[in-house]
FITORKE-94755 format. One line per field, with one value per atom (N, C-alpha, C): x, y, z. Coordinates in pm, whole numbers, plus 32768, in hexadecimal, padded with zeros to 4 digits. Layout:
<lumkols>
east = [X ...]
north = [Y ...]
up = [Z ...]
</lumkols>
This chain:
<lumkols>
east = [8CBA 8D43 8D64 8D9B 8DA5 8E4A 8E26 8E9E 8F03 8F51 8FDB 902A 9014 9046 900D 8F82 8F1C 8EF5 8F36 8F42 8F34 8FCA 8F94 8F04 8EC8 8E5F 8DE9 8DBB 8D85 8D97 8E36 8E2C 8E21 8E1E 8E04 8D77 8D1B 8C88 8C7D 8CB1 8C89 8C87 8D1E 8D43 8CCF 8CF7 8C86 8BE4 8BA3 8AF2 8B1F 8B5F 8B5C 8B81 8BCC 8BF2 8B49 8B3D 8AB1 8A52 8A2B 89D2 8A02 8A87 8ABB 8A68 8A8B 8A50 89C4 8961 88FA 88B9 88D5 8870 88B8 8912 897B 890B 88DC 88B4 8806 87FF 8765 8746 8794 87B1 8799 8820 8812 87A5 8787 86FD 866D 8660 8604 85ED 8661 8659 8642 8608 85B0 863A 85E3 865B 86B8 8687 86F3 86EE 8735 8736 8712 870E 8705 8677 860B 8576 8556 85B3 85A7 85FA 864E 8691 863C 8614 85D1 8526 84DA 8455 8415 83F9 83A8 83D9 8375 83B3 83BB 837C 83A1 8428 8447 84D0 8538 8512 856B 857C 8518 851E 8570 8575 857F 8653 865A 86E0 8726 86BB 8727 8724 86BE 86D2 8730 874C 87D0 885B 884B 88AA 88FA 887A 887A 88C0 8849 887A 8924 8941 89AB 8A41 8A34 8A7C 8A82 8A26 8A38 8A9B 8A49 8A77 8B09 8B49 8BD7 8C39 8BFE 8C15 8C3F 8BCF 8C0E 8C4F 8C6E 8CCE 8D5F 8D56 8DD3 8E22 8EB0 8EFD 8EF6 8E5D 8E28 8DB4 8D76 8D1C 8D5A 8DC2 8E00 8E5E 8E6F 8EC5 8E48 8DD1 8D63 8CC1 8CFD 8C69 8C29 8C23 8BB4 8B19 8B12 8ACA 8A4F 8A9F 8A4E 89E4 8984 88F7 88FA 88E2 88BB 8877 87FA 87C5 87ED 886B 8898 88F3 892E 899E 8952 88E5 889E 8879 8852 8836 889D 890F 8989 8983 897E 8968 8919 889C 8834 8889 8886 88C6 8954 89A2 89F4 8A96 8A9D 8B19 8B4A 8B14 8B62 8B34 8B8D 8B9B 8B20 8B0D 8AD4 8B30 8B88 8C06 8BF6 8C26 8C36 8BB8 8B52 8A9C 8AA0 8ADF 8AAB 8B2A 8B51 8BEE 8BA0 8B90 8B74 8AE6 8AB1 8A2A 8A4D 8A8A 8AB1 8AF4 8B51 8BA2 8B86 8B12 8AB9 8A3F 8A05 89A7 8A23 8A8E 8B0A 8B13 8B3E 8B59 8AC3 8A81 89F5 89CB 8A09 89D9 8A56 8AD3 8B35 8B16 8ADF 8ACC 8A4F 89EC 8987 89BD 89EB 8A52 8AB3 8B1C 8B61 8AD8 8A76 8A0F 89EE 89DD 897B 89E0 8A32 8AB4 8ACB 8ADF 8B01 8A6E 8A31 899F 8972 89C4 89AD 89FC 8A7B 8AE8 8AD9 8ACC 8B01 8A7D 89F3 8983 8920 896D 88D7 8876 88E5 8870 8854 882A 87D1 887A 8867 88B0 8918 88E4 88FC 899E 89C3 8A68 8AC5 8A7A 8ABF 8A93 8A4B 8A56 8A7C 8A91 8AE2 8B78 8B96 8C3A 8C4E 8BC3 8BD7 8BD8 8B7F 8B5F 8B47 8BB7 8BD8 8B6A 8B3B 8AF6 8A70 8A58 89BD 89DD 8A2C 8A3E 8A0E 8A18 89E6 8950 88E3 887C 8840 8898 8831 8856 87B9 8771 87D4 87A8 87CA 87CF 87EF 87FB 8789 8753 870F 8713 86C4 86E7 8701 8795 87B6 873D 875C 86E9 8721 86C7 86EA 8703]
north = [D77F D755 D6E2 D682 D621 D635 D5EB D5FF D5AD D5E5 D56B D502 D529 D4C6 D473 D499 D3F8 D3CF D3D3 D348 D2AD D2A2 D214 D1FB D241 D25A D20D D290 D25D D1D7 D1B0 D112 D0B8 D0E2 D05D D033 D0E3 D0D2 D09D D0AA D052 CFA1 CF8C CEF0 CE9F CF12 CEB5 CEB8 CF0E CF31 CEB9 CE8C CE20 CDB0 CD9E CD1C CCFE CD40 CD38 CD0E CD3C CD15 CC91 CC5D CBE0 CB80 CB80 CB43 CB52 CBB3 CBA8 CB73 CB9A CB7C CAFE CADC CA6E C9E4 CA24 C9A2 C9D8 CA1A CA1A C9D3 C9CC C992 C900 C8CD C83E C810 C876 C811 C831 C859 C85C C87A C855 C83B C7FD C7DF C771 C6EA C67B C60F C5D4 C647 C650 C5CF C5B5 C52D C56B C5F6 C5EB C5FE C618 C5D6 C53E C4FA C431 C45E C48D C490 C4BC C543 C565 C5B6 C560 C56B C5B6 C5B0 C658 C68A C6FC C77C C7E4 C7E4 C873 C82E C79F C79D C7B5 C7A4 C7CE C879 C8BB C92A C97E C935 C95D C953 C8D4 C8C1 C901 C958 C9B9 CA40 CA7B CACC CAD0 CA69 CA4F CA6F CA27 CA36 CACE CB0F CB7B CC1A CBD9 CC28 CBF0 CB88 CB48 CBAB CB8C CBF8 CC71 CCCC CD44 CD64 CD1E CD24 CCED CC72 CC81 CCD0 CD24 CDB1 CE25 CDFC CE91 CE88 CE05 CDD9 CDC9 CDD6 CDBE CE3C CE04 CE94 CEF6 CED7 CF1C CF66 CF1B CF8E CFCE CF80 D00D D051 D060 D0DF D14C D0F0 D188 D179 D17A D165 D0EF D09C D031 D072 D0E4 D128 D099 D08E D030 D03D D0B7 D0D5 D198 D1C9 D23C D27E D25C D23B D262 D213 D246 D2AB D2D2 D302 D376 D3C7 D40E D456 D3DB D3DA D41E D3D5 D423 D4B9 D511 D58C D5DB D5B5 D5DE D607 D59E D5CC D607 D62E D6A6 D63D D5BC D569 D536 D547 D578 D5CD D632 D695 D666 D6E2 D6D7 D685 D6B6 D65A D5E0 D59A D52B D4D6 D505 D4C4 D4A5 D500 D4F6 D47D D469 D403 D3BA D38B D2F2 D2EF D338 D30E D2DE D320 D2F8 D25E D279 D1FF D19D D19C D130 D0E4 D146 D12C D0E2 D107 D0BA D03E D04D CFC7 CF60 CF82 CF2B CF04 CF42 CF16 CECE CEF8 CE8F CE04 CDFC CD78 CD14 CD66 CD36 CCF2 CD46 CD24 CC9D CC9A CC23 CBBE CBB3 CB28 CB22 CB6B CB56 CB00 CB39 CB07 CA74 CA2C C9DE C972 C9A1 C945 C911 C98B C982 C8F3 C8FA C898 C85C C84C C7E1 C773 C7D1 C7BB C7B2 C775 C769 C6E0 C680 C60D C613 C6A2 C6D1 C6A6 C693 C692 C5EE C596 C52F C509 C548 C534 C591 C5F5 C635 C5A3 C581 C51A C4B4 C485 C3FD C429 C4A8 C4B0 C4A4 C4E2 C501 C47B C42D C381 C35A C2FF C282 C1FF C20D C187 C1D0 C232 C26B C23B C23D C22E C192 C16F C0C6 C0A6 C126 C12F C144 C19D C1E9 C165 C151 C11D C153 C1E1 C210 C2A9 C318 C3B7 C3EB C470 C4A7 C4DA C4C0 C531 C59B C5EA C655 C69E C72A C78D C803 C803 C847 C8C6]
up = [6988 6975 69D5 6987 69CB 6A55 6AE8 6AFF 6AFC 6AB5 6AAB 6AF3 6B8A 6BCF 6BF6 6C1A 6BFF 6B99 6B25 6A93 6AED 6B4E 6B8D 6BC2 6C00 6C49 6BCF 6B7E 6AFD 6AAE 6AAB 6A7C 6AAF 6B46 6BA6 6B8D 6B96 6BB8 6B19 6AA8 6A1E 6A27 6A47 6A5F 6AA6 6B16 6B91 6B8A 6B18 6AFF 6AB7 6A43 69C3 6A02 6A80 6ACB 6AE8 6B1B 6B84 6B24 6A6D 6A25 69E1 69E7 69A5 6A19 6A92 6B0B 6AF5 6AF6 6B12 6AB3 6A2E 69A8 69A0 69AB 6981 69C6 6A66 6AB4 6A54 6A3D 6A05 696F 693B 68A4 68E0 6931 6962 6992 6A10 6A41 69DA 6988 6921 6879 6858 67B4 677F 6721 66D3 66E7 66E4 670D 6767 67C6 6847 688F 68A3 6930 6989 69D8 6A1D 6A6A 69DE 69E3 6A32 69EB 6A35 6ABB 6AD4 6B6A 6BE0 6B9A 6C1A 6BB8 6BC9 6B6A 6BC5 6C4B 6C9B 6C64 6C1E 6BD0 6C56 6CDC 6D5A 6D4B 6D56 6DC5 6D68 6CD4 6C5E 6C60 6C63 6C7E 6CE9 6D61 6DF5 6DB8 6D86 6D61 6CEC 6CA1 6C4E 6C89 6CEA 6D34 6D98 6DD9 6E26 6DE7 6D91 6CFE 6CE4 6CCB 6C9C 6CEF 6D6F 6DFB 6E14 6E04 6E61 6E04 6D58 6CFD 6D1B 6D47 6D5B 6E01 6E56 6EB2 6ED3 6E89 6E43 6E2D 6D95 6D9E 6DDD 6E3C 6E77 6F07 6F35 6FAA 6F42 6EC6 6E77 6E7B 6E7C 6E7C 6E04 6DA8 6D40 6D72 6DAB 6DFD 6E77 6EA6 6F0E 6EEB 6E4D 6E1D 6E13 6DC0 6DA6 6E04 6E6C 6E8F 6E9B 6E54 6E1B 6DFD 6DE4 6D95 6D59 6CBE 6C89 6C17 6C4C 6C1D 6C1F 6BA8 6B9B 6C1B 6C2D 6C9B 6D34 6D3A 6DC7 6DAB 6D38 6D30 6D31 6D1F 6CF2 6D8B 6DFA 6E78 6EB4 6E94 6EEE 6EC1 6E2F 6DFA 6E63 6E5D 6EA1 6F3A 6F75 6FC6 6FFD 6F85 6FBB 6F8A 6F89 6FA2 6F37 6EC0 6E38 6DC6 6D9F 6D41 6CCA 6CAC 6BFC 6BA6 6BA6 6B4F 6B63 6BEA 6BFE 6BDA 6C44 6BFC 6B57 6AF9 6A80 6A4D 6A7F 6A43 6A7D 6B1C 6B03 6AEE 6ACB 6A95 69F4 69B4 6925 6923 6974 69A8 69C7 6A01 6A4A 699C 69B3 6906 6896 6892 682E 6868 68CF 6926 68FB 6922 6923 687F 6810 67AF 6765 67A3 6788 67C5 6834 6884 6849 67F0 67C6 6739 66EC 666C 6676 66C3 671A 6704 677C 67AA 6725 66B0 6653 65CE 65E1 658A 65DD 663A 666D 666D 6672 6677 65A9 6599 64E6 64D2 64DE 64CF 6521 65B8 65F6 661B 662D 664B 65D5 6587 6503 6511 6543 656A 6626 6661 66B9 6729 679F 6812 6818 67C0 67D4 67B7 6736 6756 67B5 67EA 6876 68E7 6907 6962 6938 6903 68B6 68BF 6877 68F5 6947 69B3 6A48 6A9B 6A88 6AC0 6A23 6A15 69A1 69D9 6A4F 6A57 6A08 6A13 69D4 6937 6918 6860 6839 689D 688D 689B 68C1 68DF 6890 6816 67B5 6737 66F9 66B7 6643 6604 65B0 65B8 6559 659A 6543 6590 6522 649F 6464 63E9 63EE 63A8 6375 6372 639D 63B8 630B 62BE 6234 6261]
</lumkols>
């Protein structure tokens, strides 16, 4: 049975798991989807790497300094929430909400990047940076082809 007065608790740990996967997959889409600029920006694939892990880490850790992770924890991950169980500092109840909560969160956040990369990202990263620096739009030759 779920408990009723941590509902906030549970939607923080939802908002803030799907914040955290818009951020993380969001910077993982960019720095490596077919077409991406940001292949020509930064072509080391470690230091490309090193920079969506930053990315990724930097979103979560966001999170949970946010007054969303300090309503629930900053939890985040089944994982820890599971950890805290184990050790004594939240209920059966509570463990099983934000574990549910958390898994919702994370596949709402994946849904979001995937929907947004559909529409906004079909010719790869290049018209997200062409909003971001207008001088880059003067660089590109031409865009990729539409991905079918």
């Amino acid at each position: 049975m779920l408990v009723k007065s941590h509902l906030p608790e549970y939607f923080a740990e939802f908002l803030g798991t799907a914040i955290m996967m818009i951020v993380g997959i969001g910077a993982v889409t960019v720095m490596w989807s077919d077409g991406s600029v940001m292949r020509e920006l930064i072509p080391n694939e470690p230091l490309r790497r090193l920079c969506t892990g930053l990315l990724f880490a930097g979103g979560g850790t966001a999170v949970v300094l946010s007054p969303l992770g300090q309503r629930s924890g900053g939890h985040l991950n089944p994982a820890v929430t599971l950890a805290f169980w184990v050790k004594g500092q939240v209920t059966g109840a509570d463990a099983i909400a934000y574990c549910v909560a958390q898994m919702l969160g994370a596949v709402m956040g994946v849904v979001i990047v995937a929907l947004v990369e559909n529409v906004k990202f079909r010719c790869g990263t290049t018209y997200l940076l062409m909003l971001i620096l207008p001088q880059y739009a003067r660089t590109v030759s031409g865009t990729p082809p539409l991905r079918q």
